[in-house]
C-alpha positions in Angstrom: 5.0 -17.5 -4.6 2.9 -15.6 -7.5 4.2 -11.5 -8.1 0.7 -10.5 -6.5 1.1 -12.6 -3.6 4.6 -10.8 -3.2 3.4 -7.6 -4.4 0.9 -7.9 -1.3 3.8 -8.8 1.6 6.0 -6.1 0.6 2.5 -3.7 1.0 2.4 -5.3 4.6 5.7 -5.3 5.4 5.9 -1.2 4.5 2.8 -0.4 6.4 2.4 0.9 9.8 0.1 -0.2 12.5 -2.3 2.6 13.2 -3.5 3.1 16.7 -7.0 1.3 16.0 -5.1 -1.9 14.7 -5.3 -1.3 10.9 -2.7 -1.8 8.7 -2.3 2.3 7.0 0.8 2.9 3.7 2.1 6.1 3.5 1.1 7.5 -0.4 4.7 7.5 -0.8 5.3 4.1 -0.2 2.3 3.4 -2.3 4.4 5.1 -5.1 7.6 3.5 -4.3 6.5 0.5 -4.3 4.7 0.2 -7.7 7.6 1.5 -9.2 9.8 -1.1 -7.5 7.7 -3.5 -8.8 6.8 -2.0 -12.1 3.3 -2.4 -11.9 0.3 0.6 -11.9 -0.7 2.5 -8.9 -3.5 1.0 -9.4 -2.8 -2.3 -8.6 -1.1 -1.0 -5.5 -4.5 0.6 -4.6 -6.4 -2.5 -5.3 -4.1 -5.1 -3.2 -4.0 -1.9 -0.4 -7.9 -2.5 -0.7 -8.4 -6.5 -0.6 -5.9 -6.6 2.4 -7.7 -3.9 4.0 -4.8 -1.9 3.8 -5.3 2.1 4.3 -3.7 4.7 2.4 -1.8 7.8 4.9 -0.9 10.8 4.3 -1.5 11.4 0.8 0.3 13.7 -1.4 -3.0 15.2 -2.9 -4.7 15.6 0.3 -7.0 13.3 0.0 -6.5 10.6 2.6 -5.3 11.1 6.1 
């Protein structure tokens, strides 16, 4: 299995089912996880967004 592909499972397996079915990851998580895996935030943000993955309560304020 290629890094991204992993990268993407552990961003499953860390999200949270929201009430409408969609998958949401707590900005924290988000955070942990690309230092876990020593990669950019951005690339969190961008496999969060091909997977149709949401971003929850965000330490700026900016996503719910």
């Amino acid at each position: 299995m290629d890094p991204e592909t992993r990268l993407a499972d552990a961003i499953e397996g860390r999200s949270q089912r929201r009430p409408d079915g969609k998958l949401a990851l707590r900005c924290e998580d988000a955070f942990a996880l690309a230092k876990e895996y020593s990669v950019p935030l951005e690339t969190i943000g961008r496999l969060c967004n091909e997977n149709g993955v949401r971003i929850a309560a965000c330490q700026l304020g900016c996503f719910a």
